[in-house]
N, CA, C and O of each residue as an XYZ file, in Angstrom:
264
protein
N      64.032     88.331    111.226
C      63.273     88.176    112.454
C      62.359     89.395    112.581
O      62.756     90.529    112.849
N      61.132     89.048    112.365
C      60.291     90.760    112.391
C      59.173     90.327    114.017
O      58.436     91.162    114.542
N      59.311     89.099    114.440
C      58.474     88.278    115.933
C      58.972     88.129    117.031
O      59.911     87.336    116.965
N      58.780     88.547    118.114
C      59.610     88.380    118.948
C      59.262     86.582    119.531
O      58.315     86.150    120.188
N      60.315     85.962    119.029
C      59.841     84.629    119.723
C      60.200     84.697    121.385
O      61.043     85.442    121.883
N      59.250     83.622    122.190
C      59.377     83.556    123.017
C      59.573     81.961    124.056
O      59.551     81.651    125.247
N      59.825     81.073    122.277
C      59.759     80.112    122.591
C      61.193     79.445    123.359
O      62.323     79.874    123.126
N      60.887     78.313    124.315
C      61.996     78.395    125.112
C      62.913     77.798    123.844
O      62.536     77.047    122.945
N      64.244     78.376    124.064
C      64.986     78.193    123.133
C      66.743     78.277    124.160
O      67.742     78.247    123.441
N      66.864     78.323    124.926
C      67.825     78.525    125.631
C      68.706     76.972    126.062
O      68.260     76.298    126.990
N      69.696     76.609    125.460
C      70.622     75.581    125.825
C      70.803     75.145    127.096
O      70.795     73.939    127.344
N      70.970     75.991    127.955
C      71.350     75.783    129.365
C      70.443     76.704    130.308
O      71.153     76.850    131.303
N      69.325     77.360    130.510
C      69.090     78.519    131.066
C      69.558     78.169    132.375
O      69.706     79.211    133.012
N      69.912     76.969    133.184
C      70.301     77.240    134.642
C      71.949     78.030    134.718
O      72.416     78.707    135.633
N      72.515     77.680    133.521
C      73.828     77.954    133.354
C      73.517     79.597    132.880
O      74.370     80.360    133.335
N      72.678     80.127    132.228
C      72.863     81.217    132.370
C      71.761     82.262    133.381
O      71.819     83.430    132.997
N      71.195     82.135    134.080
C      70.905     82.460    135.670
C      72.075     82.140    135.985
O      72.756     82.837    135.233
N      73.175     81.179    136.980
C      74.276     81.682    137.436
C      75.043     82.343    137.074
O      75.841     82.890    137.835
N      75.043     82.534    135.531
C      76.011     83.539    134.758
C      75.360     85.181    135.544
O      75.740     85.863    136.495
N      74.144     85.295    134.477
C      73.605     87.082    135.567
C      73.726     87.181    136.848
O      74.083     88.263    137.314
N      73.388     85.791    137.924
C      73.851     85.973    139.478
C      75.241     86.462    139.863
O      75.608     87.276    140.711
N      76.198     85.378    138.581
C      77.951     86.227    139.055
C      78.071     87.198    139.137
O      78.472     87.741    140.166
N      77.611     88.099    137.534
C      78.401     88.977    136.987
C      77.183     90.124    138.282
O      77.897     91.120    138.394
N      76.547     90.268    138.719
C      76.193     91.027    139.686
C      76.552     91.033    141.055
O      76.434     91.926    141.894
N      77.141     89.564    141.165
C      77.684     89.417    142.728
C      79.102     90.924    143.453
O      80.208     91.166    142.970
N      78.667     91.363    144.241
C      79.506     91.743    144.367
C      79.244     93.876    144.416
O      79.573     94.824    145.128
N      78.656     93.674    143.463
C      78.012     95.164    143.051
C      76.974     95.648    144.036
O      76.065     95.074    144.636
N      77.514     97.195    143.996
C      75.874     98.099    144.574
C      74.802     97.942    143.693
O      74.746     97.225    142.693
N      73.875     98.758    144.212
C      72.260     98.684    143.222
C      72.794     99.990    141.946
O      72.027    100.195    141.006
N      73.715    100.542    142.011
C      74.047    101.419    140.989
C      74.530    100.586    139.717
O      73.962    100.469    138.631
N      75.626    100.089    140.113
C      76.318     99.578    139.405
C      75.561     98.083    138.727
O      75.844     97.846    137.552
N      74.942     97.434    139.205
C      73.937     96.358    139.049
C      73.170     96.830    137.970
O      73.033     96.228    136.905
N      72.579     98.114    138.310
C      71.584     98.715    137.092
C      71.923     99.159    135.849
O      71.189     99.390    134.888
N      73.781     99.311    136.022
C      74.191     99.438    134.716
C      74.580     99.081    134.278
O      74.779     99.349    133.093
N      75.158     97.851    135.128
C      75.340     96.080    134.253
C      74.165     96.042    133.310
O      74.266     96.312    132.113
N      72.870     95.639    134.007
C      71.821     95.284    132.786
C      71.397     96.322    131.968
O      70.675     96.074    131.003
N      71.774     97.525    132.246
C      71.688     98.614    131.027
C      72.374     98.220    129.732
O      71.989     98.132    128.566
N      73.603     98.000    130.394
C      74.612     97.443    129.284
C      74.032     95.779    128.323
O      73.914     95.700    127.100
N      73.820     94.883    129.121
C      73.268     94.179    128.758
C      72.235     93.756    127.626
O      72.039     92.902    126.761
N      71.557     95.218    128.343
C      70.444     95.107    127.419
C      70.461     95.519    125.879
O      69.927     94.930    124.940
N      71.242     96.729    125.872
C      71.758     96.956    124.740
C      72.549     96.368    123.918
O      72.127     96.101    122.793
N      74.055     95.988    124.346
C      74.260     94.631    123.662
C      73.391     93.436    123.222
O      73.575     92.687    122.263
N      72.530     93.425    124.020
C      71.549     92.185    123.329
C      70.899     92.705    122.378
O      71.125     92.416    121.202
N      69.837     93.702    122.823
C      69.198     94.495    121.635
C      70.223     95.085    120.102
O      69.916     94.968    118.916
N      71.278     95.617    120.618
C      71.769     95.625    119.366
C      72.059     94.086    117.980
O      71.857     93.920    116.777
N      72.450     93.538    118.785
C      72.129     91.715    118.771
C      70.722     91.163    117.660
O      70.490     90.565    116.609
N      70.227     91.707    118.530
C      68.563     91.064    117.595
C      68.912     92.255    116.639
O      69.491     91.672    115.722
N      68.897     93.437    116.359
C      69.157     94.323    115.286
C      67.499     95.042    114.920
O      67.402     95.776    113.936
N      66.525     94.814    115.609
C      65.246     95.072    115.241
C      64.051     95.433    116.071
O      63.102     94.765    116.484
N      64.483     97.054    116.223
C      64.023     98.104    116.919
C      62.101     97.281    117.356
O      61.579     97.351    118.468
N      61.660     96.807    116.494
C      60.402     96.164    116.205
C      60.531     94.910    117.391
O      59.594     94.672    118.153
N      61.295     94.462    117.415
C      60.948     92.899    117.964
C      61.532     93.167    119.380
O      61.125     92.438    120.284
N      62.530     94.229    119.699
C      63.249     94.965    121.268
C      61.998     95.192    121.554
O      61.667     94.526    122.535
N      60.794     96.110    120.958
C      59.895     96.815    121.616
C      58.541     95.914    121.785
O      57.475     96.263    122.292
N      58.821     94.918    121.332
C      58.100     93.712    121.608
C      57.987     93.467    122.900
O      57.150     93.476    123.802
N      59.652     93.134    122.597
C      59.907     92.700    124.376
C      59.682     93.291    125.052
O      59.312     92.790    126.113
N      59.734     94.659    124.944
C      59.826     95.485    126.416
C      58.299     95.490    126.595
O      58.037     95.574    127.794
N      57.197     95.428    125.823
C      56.005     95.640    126.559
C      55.828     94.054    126.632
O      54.735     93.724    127.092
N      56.303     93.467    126.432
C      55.949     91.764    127.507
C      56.661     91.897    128.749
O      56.053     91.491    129.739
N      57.664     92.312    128.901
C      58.479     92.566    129.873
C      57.792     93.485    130.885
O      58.112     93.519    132.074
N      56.917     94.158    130.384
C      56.431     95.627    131.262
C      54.959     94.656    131.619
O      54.606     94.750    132.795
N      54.392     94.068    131.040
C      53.181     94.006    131.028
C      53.247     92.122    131.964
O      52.310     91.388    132.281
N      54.674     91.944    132.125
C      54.845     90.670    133.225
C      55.297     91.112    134.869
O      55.353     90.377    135.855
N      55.596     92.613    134.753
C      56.054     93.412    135.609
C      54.631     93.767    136.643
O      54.647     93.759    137.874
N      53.244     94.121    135.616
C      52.580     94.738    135.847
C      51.408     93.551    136.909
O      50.659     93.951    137.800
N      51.533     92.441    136.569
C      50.852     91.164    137.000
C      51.278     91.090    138.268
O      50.927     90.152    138.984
């Protein structure tokens, strides 16, 4: 994988939106932020490719910025 695809590819995405809504229910804004810290890294370690993480993050930054 050297692309960050972005094609929808997700089985269930309503099933996983209530999944991230749970696992935050309940939490301060501290602890929330280091849920998806964690998250993110597990995922990124996941894809394995420093190249296609930093993909994301400037689509991610640059959907932020809109």
């Amino acid at each position: 994988m050297k692309d960050l695809d972005t094609s929808p590819r997700l089985d269930d995405p309503d099933a996983l939106y209530e999944a991230l809504v749970d696992a935050h229910r309940d939490l301060d804004a501290e602890a929330s932020r280091r849920l998806d810290a964690r998250l993110i890294l597990l995922l990124a370690n996941h894809i394995g490719s420093v190249a296609v993480v930093r993909e994301a993050i400037a689509a991610a930054r640059a959907a932020a910025e809109e």
